[in-house]
N, C-alpha and C positions, 0 to 999 in steps of 0.2 A: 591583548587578552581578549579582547572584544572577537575578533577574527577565530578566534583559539574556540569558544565555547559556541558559539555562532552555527546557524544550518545542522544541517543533519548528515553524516555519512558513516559508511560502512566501516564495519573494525579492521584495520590489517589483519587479519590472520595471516599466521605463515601456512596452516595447512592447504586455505582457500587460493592463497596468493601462485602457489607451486602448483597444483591441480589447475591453474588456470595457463599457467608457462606449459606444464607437463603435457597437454591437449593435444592431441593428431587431431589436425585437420585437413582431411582432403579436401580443399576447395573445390576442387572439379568435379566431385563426387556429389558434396555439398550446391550446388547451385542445381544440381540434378534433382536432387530427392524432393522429397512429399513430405516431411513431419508432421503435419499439421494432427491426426488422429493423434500419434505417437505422444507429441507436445503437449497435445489436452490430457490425454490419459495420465501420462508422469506427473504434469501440475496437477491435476486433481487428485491424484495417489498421492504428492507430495504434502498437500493442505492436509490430508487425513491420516496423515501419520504421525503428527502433535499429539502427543501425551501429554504435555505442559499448558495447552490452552484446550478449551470446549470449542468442537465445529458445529453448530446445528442446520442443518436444512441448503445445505452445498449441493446437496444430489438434485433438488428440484429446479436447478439451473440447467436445465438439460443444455443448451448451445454454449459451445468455446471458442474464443477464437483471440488470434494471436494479436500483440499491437505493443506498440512502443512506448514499455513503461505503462504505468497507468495513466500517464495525461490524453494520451490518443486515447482512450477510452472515455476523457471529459470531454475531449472536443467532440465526438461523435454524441454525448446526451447532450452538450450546449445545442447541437444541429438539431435534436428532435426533440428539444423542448423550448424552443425561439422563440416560442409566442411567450412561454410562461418566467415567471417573474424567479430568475438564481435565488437560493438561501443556502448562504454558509456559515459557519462560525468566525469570528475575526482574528481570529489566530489559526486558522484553518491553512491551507494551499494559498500562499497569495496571486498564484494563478490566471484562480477563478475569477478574482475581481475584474480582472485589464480584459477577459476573453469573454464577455459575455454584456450587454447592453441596458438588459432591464437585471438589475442587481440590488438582493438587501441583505444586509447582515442578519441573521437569526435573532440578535439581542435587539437590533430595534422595532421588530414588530412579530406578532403573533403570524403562525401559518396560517393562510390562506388557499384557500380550493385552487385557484389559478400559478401556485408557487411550483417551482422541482427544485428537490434538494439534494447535493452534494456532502456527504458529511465521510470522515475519517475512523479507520478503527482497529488499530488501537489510534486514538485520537491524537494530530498531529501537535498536540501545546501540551498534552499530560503523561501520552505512552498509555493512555486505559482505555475505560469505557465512555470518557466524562458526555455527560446528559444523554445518550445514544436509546436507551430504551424513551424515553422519553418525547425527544423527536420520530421516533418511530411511531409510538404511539399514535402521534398526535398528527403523523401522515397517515397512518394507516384509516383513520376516519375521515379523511379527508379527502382520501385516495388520490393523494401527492405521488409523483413517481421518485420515488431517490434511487442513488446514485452509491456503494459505499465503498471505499476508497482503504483495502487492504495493503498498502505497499509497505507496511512492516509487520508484515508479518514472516514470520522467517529470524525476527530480532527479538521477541516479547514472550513473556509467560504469564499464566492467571491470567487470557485476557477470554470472556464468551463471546464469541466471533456467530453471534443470532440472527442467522437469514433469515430466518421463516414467516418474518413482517411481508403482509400482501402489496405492501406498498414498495419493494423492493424491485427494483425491474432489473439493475444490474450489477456485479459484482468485480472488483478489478484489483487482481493483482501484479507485485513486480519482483525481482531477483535483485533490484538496484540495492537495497538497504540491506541484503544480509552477506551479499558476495561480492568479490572485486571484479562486477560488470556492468557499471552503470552507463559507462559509454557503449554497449550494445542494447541495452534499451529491451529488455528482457520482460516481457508483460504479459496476459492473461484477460481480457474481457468474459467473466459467463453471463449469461443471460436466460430469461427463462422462457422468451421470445426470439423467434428467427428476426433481428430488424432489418432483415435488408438495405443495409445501409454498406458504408466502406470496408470496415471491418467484415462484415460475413462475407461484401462480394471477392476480399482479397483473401480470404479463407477459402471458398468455392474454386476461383482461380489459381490459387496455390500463387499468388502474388505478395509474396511474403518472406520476410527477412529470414533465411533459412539459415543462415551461420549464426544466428542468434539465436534461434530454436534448438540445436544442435548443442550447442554451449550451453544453452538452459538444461538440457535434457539432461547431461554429464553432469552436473553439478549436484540435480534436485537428487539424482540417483546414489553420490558418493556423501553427499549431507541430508540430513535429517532437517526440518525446519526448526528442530530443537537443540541443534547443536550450535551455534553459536550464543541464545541467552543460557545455556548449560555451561559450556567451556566459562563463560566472563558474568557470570553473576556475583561470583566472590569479588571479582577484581573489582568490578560495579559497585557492590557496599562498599569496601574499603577504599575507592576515589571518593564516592560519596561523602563517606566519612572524616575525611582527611578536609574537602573541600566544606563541608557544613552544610549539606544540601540534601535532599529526599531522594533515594532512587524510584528509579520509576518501571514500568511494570515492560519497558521497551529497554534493555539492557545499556544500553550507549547514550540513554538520557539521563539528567537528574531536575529536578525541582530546588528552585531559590528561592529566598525569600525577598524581603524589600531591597535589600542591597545588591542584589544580582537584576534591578529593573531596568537596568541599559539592555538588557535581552528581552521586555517583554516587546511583545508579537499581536499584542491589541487586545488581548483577552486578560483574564486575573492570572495569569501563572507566567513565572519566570524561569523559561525551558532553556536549559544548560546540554549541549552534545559534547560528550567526553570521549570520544572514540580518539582521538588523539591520544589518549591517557592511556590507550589498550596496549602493551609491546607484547608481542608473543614470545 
């Protein structure tokens, strides 16, 4: 049971599963082309055509550029924040902890001017917003660089996805959690800075996973980021229901209480992934 409710993944759908068989792909065509304009523009069209969650302040990320999943977009702010001291939540990305040197949880000590923060949204232990205006806040005076970490988005509704904190340096999404393509590693860094780092210079050189842009491209265009918490929100309450547990605002989660703590993740909540529960 433990294995069953455990991690996080995508729902079978049958529509998504077929559209992903159904694919032409000219390989040789494919290893030729340029996406990268094309890729940014569809992902950014595709963030802004949520009807079911609020975007604010997506535009003033003017640079896009591609990378694998959103963890390559952690490894590149671990690189340009080496001196400064990680803050995550402990039930956050277990990641961050092993990839980074000078590390503190959020809960054991107050921010500090020298910290960069990583934090999740819809948050990876609740599916919401849990503390996010708060720590923002409290960089935003401090002028912390974070880091925020969208890769469910595409799964969730009711959630305010608020960039507009000055403290925010970049934003990073992924295609892994709403479609069956996690092993192409389907990702999104924007930024509001050119950093000349790996990410821009494989953006520049067109050194970049282009069957994977490609397949993102097809996908964002044939689904809506609203259609899969649309299609299984019902389904969602009534596992919920059945199970005794809270749904959550990330479709494929639920919330336990005491008796579901063999799944907590180091923080106060006991996150339950039911996407096995999903049959189309």
């Amino acid at each position: 049971m433990k294995n069953t409710y455990k991690g996080s993944r995508f729902i079978q759908d049958d529509n998504t599963t077929n559209h992903l068989e159904n694919l032409s792909l000219p390989l040789s065509d494919i290893v030729l082309s340029n996406y990268n304009n094309e890729y940014a523009t569809a992902f950014r069209k595709w963030i802004n055509e949520s009807t079911l969650n609020t975007i604010k302040g997506l535009d003033d990320f003017k640079y896009a550029d591609f990378c694998h999943g959103t963890t390559e977009a952690f490894d590149k702010f671990y690189t340009q924040n080496y001196a400064r001291r990680l803050r995550v939540f402990k039930a956050d990305y277990a990641y961050h902890k092993f990839s980074h040197k000078n590390f503190e949880y959020l809960e054991n000590d107050e921010l500090r001017s020298n910290d960069a923060v990583i934090i999740s949204l819809p948050f990876s232990d609740t599916g919401d917003e849990y503390e996010y205006d708060r720590i923002l806040c409290a960089a935003d005076k401090l002028k912390i660089p974070v880091l925020v970490d969208c890769c469910w988005f595409g799964t969730c509704q009711n959630v305010t996805f608020d960039f507009t904190y000055s403290c925010i340096t970049a934003i990073t999404f992924s295609l892994s959690k709403s479609f069956p393509v996690s092993r192409f590693r389907i990702g999104i860094r924007f930024s509001k800075d050119n950093f000349d780092d790996g990410l821009t210079a494989y953006t520049r050189d067109n050194y970049v996973n282009t069957l994977s842009q490609y397949i993102g491209i097809s996908f964002m265009r044939a689904f809506s980021p609203d259609y899969i918490p649309t299609k299984y929100k019902d389904k969602q309450a009534s596992i919920c229901t059945t199970l005794g547990i809270t749904p959550s605002k990330v479709v494929f989660l639920g919330l336990g209480d005491a008796g579901w703590s063999f799944l907590n993740r180091g923080g106060v909540h006991n996150r339950l992934c039911i996407s096995d529960f999903f049959i189309d």
